[in-house]
C-alpha positions as CSV (number, residue, x, y, z in Angstrom):
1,X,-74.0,-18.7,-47.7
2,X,-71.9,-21.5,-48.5
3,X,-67.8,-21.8,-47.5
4,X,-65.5,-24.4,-48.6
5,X,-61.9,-24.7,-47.4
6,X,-59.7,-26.3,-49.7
7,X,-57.4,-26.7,-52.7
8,X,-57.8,-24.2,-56.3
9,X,-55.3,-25.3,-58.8
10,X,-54.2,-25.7,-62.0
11,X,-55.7,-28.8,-64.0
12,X,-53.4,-29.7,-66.9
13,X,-55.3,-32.0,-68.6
14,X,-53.3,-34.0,-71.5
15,X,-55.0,-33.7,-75.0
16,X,-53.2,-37.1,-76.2
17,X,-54.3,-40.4,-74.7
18,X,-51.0,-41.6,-73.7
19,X,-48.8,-42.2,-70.5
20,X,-47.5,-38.6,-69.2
21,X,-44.2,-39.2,-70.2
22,X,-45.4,-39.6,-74.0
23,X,-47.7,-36.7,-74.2
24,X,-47.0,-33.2,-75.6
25,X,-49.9,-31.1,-75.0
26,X,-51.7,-30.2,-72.1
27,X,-54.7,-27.6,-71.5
28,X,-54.8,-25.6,-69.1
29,X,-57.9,-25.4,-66.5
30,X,-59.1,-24.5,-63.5
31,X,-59.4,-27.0,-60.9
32,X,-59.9,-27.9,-57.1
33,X,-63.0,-30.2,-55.8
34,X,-63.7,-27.5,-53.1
35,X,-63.3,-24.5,-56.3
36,X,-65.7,-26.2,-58.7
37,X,-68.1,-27.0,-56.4
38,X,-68.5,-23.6,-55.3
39,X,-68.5,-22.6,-58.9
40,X,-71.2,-25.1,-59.5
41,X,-73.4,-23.8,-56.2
42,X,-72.9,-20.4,-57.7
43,X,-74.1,-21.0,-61.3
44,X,-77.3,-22.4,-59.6
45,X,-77.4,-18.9,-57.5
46,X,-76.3,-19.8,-54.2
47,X,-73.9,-17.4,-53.1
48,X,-70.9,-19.7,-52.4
49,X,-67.2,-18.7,-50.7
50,X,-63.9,-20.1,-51.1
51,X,-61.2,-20.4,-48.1
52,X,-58.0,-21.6,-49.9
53,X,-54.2,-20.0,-50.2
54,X,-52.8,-19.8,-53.8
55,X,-48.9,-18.0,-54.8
56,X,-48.4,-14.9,-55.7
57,X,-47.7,-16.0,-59.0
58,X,-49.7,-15.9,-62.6
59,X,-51.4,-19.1,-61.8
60,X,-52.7,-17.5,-58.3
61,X,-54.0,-14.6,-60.1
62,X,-55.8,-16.6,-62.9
63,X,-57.9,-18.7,-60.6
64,X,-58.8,-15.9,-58.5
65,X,-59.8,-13.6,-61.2
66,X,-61.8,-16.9,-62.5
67,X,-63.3,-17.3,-59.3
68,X,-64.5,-13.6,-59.3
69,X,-65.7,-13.9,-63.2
70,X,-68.1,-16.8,-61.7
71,X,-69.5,-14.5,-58.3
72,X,-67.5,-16.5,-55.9
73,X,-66.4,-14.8,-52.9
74,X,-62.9,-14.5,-53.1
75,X,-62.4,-12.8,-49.6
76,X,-61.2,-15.9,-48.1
77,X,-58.1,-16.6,-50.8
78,X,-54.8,-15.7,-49.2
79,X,-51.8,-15.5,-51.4
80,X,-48.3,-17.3,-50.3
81,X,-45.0,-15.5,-50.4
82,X,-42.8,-19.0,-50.8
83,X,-45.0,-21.8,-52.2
84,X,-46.6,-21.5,-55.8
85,X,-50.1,-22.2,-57.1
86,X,-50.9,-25.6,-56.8
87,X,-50.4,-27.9,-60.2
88,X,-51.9,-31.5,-61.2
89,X,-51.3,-33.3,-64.3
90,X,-54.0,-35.4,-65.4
91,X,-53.9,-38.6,-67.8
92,X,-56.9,-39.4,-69.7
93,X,-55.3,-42.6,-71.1
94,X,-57.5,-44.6,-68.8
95,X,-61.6,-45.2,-68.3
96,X,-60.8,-43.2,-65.0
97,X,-58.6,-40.2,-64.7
98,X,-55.3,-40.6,-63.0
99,X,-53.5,-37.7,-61.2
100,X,-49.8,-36.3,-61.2
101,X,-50.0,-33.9,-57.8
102,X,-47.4,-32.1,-55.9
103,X,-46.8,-31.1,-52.3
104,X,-45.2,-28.3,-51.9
105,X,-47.5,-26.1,-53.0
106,X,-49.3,-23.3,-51.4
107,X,-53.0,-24.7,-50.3
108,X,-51.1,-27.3,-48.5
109,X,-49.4,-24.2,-46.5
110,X,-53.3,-22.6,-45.6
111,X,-52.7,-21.8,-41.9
112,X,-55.2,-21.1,-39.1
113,X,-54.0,-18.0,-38.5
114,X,-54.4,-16.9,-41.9
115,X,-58.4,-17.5,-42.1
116,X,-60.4,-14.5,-41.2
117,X,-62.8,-15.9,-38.8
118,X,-65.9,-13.5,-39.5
119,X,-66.6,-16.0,-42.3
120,X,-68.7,-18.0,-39.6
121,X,-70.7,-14.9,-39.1
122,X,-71.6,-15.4,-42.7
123,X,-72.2,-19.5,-43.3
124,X,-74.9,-21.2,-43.1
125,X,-72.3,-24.6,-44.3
126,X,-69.0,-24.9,-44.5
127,X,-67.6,-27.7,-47.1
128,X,-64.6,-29.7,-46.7
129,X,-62.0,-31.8,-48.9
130,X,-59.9,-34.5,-48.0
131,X,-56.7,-33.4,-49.8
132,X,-56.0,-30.9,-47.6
133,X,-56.1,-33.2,-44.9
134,X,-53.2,-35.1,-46.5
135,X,-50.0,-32.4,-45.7
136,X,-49.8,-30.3,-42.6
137,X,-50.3,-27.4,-42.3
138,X,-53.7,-27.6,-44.3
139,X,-55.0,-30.3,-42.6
140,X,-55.5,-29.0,-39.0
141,X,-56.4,-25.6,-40.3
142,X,-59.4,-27.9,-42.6
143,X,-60.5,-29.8,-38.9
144,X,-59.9,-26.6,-36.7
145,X,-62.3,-24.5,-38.8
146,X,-64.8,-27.9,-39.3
147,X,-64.8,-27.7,-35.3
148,X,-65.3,-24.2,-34.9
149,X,-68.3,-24.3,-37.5
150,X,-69.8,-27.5,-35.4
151,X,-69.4,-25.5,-32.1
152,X,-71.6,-22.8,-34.0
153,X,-74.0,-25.5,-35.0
154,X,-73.3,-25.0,-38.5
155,X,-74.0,-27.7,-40.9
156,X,-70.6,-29.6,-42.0
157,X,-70.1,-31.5,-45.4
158,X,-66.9,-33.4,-46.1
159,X,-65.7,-35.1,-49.4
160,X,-63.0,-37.6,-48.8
161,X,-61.3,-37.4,-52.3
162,X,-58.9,-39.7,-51.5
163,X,-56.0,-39.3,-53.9
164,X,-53.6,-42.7,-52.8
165,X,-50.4,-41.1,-54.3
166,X,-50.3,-38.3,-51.4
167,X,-50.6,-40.8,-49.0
168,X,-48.3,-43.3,-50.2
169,X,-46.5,-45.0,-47.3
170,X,-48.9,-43.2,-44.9
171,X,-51.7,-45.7,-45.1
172,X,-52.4,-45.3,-40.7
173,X,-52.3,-42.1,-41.1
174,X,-54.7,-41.9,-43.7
175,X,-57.1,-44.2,-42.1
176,X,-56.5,-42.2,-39.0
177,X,-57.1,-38.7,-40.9
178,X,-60.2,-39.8,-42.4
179,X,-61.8,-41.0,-39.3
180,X,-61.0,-37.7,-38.2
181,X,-62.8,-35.5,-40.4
182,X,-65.6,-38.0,-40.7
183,X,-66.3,-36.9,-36.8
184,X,-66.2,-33.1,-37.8
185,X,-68.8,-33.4,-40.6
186,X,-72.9,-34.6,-40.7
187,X,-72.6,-34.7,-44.7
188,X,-70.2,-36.6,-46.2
189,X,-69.5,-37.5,-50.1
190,X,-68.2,-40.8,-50.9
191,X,-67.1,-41.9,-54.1
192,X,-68.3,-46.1,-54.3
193,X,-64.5,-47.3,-54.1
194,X,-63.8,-44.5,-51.2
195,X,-66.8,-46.0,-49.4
196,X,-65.9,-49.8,-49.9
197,X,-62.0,-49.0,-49.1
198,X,-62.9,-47.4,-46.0
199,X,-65.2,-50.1,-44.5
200,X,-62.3,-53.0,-45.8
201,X,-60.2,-50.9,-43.7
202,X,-62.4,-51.1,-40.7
203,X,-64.3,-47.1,-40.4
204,X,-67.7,-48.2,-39.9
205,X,-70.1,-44.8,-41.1
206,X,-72.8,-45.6,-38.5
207,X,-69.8,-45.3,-36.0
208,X,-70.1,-41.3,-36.8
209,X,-72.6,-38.9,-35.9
210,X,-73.7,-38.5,-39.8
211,X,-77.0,-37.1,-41.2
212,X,-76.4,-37.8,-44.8
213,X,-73.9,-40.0,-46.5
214,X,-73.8,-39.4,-50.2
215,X,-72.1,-42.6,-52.9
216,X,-71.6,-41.0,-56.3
217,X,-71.3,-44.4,-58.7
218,X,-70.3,-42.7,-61.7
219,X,-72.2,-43.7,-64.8
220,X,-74.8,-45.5,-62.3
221,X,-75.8,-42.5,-60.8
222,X,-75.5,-42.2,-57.2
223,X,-76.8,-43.1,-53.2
224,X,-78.0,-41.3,-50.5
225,X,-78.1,-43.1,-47.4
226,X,-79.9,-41.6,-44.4
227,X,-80.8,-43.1,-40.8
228,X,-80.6,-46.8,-42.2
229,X,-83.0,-45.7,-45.5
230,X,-80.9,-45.9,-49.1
231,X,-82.0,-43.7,-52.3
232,X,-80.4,-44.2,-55.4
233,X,-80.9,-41.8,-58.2
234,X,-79.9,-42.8,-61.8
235,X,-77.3,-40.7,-63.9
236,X,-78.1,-38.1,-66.3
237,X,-78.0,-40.0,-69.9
238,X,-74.7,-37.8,-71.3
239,X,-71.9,-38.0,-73.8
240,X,-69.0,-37.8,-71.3
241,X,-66.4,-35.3,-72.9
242,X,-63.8,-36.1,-69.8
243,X,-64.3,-37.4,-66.5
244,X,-62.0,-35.5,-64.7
245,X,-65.0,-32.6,-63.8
């Protein structure tokens, strides 16, 4: 079975293709890297689990009843007494989608001592996203657990989904973060401009002890690169309806 720790949210994606401040309808979605991948793994009928914190609010219950409508283990989803369900505004006006994200919200307050454990008695992989790493305390309860599943010998994937405006002025401490959770995991996702501004910024991949290192290149498809030998695959010919996934 397959665990991911991180973020379920609220996508509201604007319908008009204007600057945020000009638009007046959004749809609401369901959202979260770590929540639609393990929506995507369970469509294709591998039983999949989420570890992520939402509010006790309608939002919260939404995504978890969502989550349960696609056969994802909900088990793992804790609820937060302060913090609400996470939001994000998303601007289509672009080629690329641009993102409106807040902090306090309640995946960035997932603790360690709110994850039941017995999951690793389950997983054969745990999954891990990068925006939890960017807000304490998420992002030590997102390495702790990628240590304890390593310790166990369990396979760990990371994606860095590296979203600049919740690391503005924290740009060590990003690099710093990164290199982190790049030493947790033996699969990691890459976007192509993730990859390049990680090596400008000096983390070499081959520095780490990892297996697989996926590059998604959007419309050009994407690379896997394994012990110095490079794949690329070529994109699905589609009519893209909106990039934000």
């Amino acid at each position: 079975m397959i665990f991911a720790v991180g973020e379920v949210l609220i996508d509201f994606i604007a319908i008009e293709k204007a600057d945020l401040k000009d638009v007046k309808t959004f749809e609401k979605h369901p959202g979260g890297a770590p929540a639609n991948m393990v929506v995507g793994l369970t469509r294709l009928n591998v039983p999949s689990g989420l570890i992520s914190k939402v509010g006790r609010d309608d939002f919260g219950e939404f995504l978890v009843e969502r989550l349960r409508e696609e056969g994802v283990d909900t088990r793992y989803v804790v609820y937060d007494d302060e913090r609400n369900t996470g939001v994000v505004f998303v601007q289509l006006k672009q080629a690329e989608p641009s993102f409106l994200l807040y902090d306090q919200v309640a995946y960035f307050n997932l603790r360690i001592d709110e994850v039941d454990k017995s999951f690793l008695e389950e997983a054969d992989l745990l999954h891990f996203g990068g925006v939890l790493l960017a807000r304490e305390p998420s992002r030590s309860t997102s390495l702790e657990l990628a240590r304890m599943a390593r310790s166990r010998k369990l396979p760990r994937s990371f994606d860095a989904n590296i979203r600049p405006n919740l690391w503005r002025g924290r740009f060590d401490e990003l690099i710093r973060c990164m290199e982190d959770a790049l030493g947790c995991a033996d699969i990691v996702k890459l976007g192509r401009g993730e990859k390049r501004f990680l090596e400008e910024n000096g983390v070499d991949l081959e520095d780490f002890d990892i297996r697989l290192v996926a590059v998604t290149k959007g419309g050009e498809g994407s690379e896997l690169i394994h012990g110095g030998t490079s794949v690329s695959v070529p994109a699905y010919r589609v009519e893209a309806i909106d990039p934000t996934g």
